[in-house]
C-alpha positions in Angstrom: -6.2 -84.8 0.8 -8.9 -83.4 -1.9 -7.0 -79.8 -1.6 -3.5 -81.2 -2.3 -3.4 -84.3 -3.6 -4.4 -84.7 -7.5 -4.9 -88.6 -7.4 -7.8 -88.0 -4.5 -9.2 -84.7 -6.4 -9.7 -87.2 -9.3 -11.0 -89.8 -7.8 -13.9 -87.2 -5.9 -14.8 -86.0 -8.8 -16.2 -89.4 -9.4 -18.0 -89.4 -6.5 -19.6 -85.7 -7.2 -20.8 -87.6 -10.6 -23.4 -89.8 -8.2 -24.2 -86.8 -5.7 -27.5 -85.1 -6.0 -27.0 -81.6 -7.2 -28.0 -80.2 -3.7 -24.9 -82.4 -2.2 -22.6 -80.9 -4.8 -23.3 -77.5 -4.5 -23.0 -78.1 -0.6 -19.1 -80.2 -1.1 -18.3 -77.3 -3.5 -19.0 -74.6 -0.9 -17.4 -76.5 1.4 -14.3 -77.4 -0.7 -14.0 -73.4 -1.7 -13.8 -72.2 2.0 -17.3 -70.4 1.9 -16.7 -68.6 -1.8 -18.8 -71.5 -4.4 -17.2 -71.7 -8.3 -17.6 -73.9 -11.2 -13.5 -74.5 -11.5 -12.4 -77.4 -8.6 -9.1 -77.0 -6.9 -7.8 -73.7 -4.9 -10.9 -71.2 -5.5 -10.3 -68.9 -2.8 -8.1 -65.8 -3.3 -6.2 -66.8 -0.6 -5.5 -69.9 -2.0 -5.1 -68.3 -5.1 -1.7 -65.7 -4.1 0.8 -67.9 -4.3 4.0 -66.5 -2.8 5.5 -65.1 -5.8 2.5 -62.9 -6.4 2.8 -62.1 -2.3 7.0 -61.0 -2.7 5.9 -58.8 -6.1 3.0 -57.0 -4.3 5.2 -56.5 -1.6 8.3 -55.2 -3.6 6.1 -52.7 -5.1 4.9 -51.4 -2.0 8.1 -50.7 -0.6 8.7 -49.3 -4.1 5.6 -46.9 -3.9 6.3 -45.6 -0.4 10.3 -45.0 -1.5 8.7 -42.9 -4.4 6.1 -41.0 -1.9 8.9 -40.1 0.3 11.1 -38.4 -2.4 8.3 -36.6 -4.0 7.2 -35.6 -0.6 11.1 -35.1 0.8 11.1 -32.5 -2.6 7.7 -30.6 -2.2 9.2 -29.9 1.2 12.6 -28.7 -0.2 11.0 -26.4 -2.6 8.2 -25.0 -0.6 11.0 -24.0 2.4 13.0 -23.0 -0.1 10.4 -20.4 -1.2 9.4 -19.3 2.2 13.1 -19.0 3.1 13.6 -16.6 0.0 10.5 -14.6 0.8 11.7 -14.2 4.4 14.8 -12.7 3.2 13.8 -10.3 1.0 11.2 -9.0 3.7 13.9 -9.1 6.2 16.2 -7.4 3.9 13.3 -5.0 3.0 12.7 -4.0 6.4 16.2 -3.5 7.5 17.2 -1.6 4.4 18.4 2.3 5.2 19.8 3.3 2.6 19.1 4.2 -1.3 20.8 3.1 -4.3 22.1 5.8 -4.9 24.5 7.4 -2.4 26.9 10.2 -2.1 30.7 10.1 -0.6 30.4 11.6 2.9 31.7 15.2 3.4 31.4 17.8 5.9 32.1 20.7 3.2 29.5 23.6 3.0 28.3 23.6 -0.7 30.5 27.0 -1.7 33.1 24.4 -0.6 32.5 21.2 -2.3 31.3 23.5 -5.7 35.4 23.8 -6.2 36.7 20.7 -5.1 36.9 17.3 -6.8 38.6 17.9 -9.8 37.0 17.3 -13.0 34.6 14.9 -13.8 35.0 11.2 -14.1 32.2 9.0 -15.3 30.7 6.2 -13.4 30.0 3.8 -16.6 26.8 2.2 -13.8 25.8 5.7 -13.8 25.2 6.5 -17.7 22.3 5.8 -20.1 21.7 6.6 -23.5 18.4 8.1 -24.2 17.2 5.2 -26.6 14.1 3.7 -25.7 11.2 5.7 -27.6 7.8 5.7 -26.1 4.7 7.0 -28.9 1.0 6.9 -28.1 -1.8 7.5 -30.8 -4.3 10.2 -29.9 -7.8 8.8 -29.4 -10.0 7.3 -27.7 -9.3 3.5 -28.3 -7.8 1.4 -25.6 -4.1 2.9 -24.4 -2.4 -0.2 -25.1 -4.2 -0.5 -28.4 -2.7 2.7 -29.1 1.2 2.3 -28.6 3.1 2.2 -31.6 6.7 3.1 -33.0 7.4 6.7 -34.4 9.3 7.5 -37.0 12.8 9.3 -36.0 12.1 12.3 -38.5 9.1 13.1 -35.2 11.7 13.8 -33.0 13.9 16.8 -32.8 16.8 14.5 -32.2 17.0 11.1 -32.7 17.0 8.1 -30.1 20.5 8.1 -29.1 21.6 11.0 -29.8 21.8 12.7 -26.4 23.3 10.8 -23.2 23.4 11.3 -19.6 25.3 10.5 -16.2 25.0 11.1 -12.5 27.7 13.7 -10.6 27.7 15.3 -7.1 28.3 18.3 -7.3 28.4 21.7 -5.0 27.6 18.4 -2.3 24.1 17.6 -3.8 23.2 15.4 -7.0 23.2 16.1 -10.4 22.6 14.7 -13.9 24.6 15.9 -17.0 23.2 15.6 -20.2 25.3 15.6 -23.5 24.2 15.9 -27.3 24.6 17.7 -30.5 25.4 21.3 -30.1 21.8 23.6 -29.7 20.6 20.4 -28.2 19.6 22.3 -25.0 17.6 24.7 -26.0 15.6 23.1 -28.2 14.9 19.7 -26.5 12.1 19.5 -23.7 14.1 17.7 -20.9 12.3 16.2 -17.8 14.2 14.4 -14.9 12.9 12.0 -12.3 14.1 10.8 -9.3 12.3 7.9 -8.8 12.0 4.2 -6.4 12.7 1.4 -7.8 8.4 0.8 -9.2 9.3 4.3 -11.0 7.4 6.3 -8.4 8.1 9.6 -8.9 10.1 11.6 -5.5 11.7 14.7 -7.4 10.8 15.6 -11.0 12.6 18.5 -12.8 12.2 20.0 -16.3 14.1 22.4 -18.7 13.6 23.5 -22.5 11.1 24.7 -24.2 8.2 22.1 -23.1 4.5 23.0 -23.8 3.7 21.3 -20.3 5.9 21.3 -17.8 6.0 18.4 -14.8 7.2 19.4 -11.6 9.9 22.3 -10.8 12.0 24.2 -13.1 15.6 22.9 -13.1 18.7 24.7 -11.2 21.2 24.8 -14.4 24.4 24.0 -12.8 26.4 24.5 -15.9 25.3 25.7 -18.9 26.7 25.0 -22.8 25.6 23.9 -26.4 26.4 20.4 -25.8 25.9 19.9 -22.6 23.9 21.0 -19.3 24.2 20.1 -15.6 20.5 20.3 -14.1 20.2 20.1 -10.1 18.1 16.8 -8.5 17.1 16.1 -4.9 18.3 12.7 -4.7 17.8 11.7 -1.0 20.1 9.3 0.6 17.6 7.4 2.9 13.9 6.9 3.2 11.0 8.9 1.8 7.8 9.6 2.5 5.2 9.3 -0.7 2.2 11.5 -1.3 0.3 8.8 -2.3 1.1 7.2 1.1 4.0 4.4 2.0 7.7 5.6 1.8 10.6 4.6 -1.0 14.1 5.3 -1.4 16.0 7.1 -4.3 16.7 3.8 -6.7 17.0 5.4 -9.9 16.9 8.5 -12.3 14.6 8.8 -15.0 15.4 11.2 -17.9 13.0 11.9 -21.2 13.5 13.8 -24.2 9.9 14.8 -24.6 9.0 15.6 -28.6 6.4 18.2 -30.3 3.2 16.4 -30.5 1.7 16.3 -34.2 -2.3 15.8 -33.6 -1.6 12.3 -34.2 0.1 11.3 -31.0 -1.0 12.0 -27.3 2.4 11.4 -26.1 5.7 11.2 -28.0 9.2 11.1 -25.9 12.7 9.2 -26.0 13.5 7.5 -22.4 16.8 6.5 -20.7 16.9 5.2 -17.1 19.8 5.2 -14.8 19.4 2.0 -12.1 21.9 0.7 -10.0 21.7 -2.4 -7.5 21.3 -1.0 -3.9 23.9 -3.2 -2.5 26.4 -2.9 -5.4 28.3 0.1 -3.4 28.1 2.0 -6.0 29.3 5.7 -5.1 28.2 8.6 -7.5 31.6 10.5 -8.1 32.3 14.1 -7.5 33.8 17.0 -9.8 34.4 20.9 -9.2 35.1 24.1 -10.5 35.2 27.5 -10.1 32.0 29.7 -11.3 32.7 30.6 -14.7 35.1 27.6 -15.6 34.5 25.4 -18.8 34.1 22.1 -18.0 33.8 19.4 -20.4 32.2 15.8 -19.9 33.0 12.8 -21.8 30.3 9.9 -20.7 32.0 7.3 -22.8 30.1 5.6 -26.3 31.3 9.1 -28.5 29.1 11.4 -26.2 31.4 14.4 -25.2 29.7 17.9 -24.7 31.0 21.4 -22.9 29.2 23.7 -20.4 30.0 26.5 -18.2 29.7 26.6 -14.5 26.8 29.2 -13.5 27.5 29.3 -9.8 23.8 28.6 -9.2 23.9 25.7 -6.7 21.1 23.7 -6.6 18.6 23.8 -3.1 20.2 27.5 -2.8 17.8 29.4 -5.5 
């Protein structure tokens, strides 16, 4: 009755009036289930949920835990996503035979397949401009505090000027490269077959370069405009020097300049790259020894050479 009736709350309150403090602290205590306080009526917390407050803590609880299971439903999306991905491109990496880039299959000795294939037709995948300048300051000061852009009038031809593209030829790979006339023999040329991190498997060079890198190029076919230099591109996996294996991913070609004192290095860059599982066949051409052949590469860049008969791998 004193807990839920008001008329018989009231009328206690008049006897707590003639109670000795000691009785009212004990009726209070009693009153409050245990938990004594100065207001009279429902004092515990117990008493004090009511069942709206119960549904609202319980409609955000089933609200909390929806929310915990989506966030938790998309960690574990994204993180098997990830692992799924990785595992792909390790399984992909493992079973991979083949470089990107590959020849067409023949069974021709290479006096044979030096005459047949008709002239040469560009693979646009295959071409690159040489473009991209690279210029480093001499000194002593940090390399990368040292980069910096050189003017063109540095360069014995500008960036652009001279393009290049991949052929087989004679039944082994090659790289024409194309400019203004008297371009090759006054440009220092270096090649690079490299992997696709730009390690180095078969460097070549030709001109007039102060320091030569690797071997000296097998000319192919020889002209003002344009010269066919020799490259060991291999078709499947390679062992490294430096330890590991690669495969041959892409060609790497540099126009390297006269120094000044000023600059420690000083070149104009192209590189040739093609997706390993694009398909992407590097096309054949022949001739006879002597024979003027002339290769347009597309963007304005035509030039003409004569074949020397020197086959590259046989010299």
């Amino acid at each position: 009755m004193i807990l839920y009736s008001e008329i018989a709350a009231d009328a206690f309150e008049t006897f707590l009036a003639r109670m000795s403090p000691a009785k009212v602290d004990v009726w209070r205590d009693l009153i409050a289930g245990g938990a004594r306080s100065e207001a009279f009526g429902p004092l515990t917390l117990q008493e004090r949920l009511d069942e709206r407050s119960v549904e609202h803590a319980l409609v955000a609880g089933r609200k909390q835990r929806v929310i915990n299971l989506v966030v938790a439903a998309l960690v574990v999306l994204v993180v098997g996503g990830g692992l799924a991905a990785g595992w792909r491109t390790l399984s992909n990496r493992d079973q991979r035979t083949r470089g990107a880039l590959q020849f067409s299959q023949t069974d021709e000795t290479p006096a044979e397949a030096a005459v047949l294939g008709g002239p040469p037709v560009v693979e646009p995948a295959l071409t690159v401009a040489l473009s991209e300048t690279v210029a480093v300051l001499a000194g002593n000061e940090p390399l990368a505090d040292r980069v910096t852009d050189a003017a063109f009038s540095t360069f014995a031809f500008p960036p652009g000027a001279l393009g290049a593209s991949l052929f087989e030829y004679a039944g082994t790979g090659h790289v024409v490269i194309v400019g203004p006339v008297g371009f090759s023999d006054l440009a220092c040329l270096r090649v690079s077959v490299v992997t696709s991190d730009l390690r180095p498997l078969d460097t070549v060079t030709h001109g007039p370069c102060s320091e030569p890198v690797g071997r000296p190029a097998v000319v192919g076919c020889a002209g003002p405009s344009a010269i066919l230099l020799g490259l060991d591109i291999a078709s499947g996996e390679v062992d490294l020097p430096e330890g590991g294996t690669g495969f041959a991913d892409a060609v790497r070609l540099q126009m390297i300049g006269d120094r000044p004192d000023e600059y420690e290095v000083l070149t104009v860059r192209g590189t040739i790259s093609v997706d390993p599982d694009a398909g992407i066949v590097i096309p054949r051409f022949g001739g006879a020894t002597g024979e003027q052949i002339t290769f347009d590469i597309g963007s304005g860049r035509s030039g003409t050479c004569t074949l020397t008969g020197n086959i590259s791998g046989n010299n």
